[in-house]
C-alpha positions in Angstrom: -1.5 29.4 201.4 -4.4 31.1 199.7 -4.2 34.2 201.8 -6.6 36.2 198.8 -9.3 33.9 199.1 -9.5 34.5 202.8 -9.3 38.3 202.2 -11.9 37.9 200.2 -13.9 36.2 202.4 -13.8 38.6 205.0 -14.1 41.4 202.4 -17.3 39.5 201.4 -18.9 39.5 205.0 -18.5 43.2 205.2 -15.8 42.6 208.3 -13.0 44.4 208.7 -9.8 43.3 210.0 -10.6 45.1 213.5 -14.2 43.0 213.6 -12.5 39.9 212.4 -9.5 40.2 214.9 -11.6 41.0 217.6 -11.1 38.3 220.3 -9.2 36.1 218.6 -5.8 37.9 218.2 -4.5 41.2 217.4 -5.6 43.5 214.3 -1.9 44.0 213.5 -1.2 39.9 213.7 -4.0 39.7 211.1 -3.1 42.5 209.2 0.7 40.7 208.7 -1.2 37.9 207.8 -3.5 39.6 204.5 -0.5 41.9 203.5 3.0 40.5 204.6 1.8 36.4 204.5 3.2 36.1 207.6 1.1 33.4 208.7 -0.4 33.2 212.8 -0.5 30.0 215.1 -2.3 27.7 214.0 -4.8 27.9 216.5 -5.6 31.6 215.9 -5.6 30.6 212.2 -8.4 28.2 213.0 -10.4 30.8 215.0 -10.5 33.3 212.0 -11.1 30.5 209.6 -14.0 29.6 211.8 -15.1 33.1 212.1 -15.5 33.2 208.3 -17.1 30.2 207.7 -14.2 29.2 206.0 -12.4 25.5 206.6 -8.7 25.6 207.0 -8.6 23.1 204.5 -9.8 25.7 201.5 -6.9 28.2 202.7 -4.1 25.9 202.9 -5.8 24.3 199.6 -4.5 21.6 197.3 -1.6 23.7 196.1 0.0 24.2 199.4 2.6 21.2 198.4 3.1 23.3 195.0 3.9 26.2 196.5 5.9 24.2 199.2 7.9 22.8 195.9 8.3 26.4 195.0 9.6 27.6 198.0 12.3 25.2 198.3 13.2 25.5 194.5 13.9 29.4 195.1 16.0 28.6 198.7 18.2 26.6 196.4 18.3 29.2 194.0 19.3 31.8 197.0 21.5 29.1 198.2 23.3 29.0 194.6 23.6 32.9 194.5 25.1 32.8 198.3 28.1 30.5 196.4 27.8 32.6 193.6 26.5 29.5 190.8 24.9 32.1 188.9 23.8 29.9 186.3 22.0 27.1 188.5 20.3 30.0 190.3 19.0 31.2 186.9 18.2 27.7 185.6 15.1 27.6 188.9 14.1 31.3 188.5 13.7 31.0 184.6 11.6 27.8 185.4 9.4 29.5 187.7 5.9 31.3 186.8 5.8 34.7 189.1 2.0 34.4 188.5 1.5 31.3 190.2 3.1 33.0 193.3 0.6 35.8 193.5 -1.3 34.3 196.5 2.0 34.4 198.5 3.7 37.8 198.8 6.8 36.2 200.6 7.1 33.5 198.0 7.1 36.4 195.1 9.3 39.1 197.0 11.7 36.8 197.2 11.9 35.9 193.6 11.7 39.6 192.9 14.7 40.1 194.8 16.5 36.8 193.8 15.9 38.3 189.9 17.3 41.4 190.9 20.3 40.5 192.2 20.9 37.7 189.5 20.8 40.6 186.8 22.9 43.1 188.9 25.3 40.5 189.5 25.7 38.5 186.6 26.0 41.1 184.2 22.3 40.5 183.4 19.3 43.6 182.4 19.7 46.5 184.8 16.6 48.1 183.6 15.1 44.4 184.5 16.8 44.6 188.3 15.4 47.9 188.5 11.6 47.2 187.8 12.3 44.0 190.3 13.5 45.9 193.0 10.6 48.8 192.6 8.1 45.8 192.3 9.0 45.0 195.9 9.1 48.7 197.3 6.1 50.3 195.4 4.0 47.7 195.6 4.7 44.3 197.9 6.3 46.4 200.7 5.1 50.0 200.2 5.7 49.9 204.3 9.1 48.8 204.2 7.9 46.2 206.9 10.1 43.3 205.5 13.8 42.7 205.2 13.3 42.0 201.4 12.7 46.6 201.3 16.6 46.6 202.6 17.3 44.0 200.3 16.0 45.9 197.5 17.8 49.2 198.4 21.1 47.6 198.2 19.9 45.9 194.8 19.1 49.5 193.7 22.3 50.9 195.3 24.5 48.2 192.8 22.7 48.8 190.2 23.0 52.6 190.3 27.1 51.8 191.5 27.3 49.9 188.0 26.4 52.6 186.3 28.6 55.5 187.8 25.7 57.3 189.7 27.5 58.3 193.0 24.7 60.4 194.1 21.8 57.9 193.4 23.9 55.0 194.5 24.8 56.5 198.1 21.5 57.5 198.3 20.3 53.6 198.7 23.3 52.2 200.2 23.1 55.2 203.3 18.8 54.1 203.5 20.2 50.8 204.6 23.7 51.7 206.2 21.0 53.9 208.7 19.4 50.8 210.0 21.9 48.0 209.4 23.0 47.4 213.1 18.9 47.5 214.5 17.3 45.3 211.6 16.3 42.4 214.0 16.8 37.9 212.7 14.3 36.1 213.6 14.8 32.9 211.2 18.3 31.6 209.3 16.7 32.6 205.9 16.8 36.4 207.5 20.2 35.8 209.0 21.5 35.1 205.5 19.7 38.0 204.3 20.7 40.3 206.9 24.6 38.9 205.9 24.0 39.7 202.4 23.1 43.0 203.2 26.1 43.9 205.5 28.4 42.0 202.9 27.2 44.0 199.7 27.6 47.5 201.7 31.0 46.3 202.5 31.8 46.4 199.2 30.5 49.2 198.3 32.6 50.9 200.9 35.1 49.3 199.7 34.6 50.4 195.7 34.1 53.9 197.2 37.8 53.6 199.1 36.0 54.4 202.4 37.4 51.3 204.2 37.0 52.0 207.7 33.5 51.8 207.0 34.1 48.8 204.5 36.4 47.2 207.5 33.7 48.2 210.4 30.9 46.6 208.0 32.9 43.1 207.5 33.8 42.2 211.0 30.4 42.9 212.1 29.5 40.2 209.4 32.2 37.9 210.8 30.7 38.3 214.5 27.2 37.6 213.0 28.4 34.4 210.9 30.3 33.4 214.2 26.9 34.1 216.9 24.5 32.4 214.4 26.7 29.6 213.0 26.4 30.6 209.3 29.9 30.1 207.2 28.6 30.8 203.6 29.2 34.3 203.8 32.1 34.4 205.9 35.2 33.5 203.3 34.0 36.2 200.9 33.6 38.2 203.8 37.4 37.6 204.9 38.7 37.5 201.3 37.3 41.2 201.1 38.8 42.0 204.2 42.5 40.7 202.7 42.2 42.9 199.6 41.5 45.8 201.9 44.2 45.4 204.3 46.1 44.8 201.2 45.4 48.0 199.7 46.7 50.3 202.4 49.7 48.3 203.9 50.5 45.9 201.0 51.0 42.4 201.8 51.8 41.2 205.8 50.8 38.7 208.1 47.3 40.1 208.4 46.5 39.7 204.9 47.8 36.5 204.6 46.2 35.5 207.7 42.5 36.5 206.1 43.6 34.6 203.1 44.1 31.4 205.0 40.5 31.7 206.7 38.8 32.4 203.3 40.5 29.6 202.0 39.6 27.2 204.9 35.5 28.4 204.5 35.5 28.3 201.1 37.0 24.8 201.3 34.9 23.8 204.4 31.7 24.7 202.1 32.8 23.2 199.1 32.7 26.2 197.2 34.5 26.2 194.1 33.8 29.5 193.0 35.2 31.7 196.1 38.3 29.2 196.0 39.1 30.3 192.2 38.6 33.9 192.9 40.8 34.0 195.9 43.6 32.2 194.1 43.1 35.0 191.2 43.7 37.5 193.3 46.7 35.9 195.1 48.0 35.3 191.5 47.4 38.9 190.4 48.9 40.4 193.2 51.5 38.5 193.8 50.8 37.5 197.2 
């Protein structure tokens, strides 16, 4: 979707987005359109195409399949960081040219954020994870209008975590912990976003030994994976909630219990990785 060239357009005809709008939908639908890509009906999208003397054809352009290749490419990569496959998830993002995605802000927070969290959690650049992150929250989402801002504060909250900055690190994790339980799904790429959020505060709760809040944190994940029908998360989610249990009343039925389910999901979703960290643990702690 070449949302600049339509932007231009407009910008061309001396319209703004008030005159452009008017009649056809709301100034704020179009406005999420120009500056969030989120993209109307297709009927309204007509109308303003129309308006502009423009033919749908030249928005949604020849490198609509690209970018439809591109997008797919990156949900595997988001997929492979969800199952923690580091290195697959790497292997796409290296591959792809964040210039080509400059026409599509979604497309390019999205790898901004996938970078991010590839560094942060793979032992990658920090000072890389950090100018991703700010990419996204001085300059693709200055509003904080898009689930990728939250995203980014919890990159920005592990990143400052790693490096033993309490203050600057609660400082990010508390911007999201504030609007956690109101951030609304409206897609299952969100839902696993919105997981991924609740998940990585949970452990930083849990890092910080404030696991009420940790605890509070992963069984509101678990009710989310159960009401939306998303299992990915929800064996890291129980592991996390064995070691915790584990921690203040050593091993009993309930920890076993939460090892059983993270064994079952991890197997369920054929994910190797979650299913060789649980056992560590067991191993290590002699469960």
């Amino acid at each position: 979707m070449d949302i600049q060239a339509f932007i231009d357009k407009r910008k061309e005809l001396g319209l703004s987005q008030k005159e452009l709008s008017n009649g056809i939908c709301t100034q704020a639908t179009l406005s999420k359109f120009e500056n969030n890509g989120k993209i109307p009906s297709l009927k309204i999208l007509i109308k303003l195409c129309n308006r502009l003397g423009l033919s749908l054809d030249s928005i949604i352009g020849v490198n609509d399949s690209s970018s439809k290749k591109v997008a797919k490419e990156m949900s595997q990569a988001e997929f492979n960081l969800i199952i923690q496959e580091y290195d697959d998830a790497w292997t796409i993002i290296n591959k792809i040219d964040s210039d080509s995605l400059n026409n599509d802000k979604n497309l390019l927070m999205q790898y901004y954020y996938l970078r991010g969290y590839l560094n942060v959690l793979d032992d990658g650049d920090l000072f890389d994870a950090v100018f991703d992150f700010n990419r996204i929250l001085s300059e693709l989402d200055t509003r904080g209008e898009t689930i990728f801002t939250f995203l980014s504060f919890v990159g920005m909250g592990m990143v400052y975590a790693k490096q033993g900055d309490d203050t600057k690190s609660e400082y990010y994790f508390s911007k999201v912990f504030n609007n956690i339980y109101t951030m609304s799904i409206d897609d299952v790429s969100k839902i696993w976003r919105y997981i991924n959020i609740i998940f990585y505060c949970a452990i930083y709760y849990s890092e910080k030994q404030d696991l009420e809040t940790a605890n509070a944190l992963l069984n509101y994940g678990v009710k989310v994976c159960a009401e939306n029908h998303v299992t990915y998360y929800i064996a890291r989610i129980y592991a996390q909630l064995a070691m915790n249990e584990n921690r203040v009343n050593g091993n009993n039925e309930k920890v076993q219990g939460y090892i059983d389910k993270a064994l079952v999901f991890s197997e369920f979703n054929g994910n190797k990785k979650e299913i060789e960290v649980i056992k560590r643990w067991v191993k290590a702690n002699n469960l």
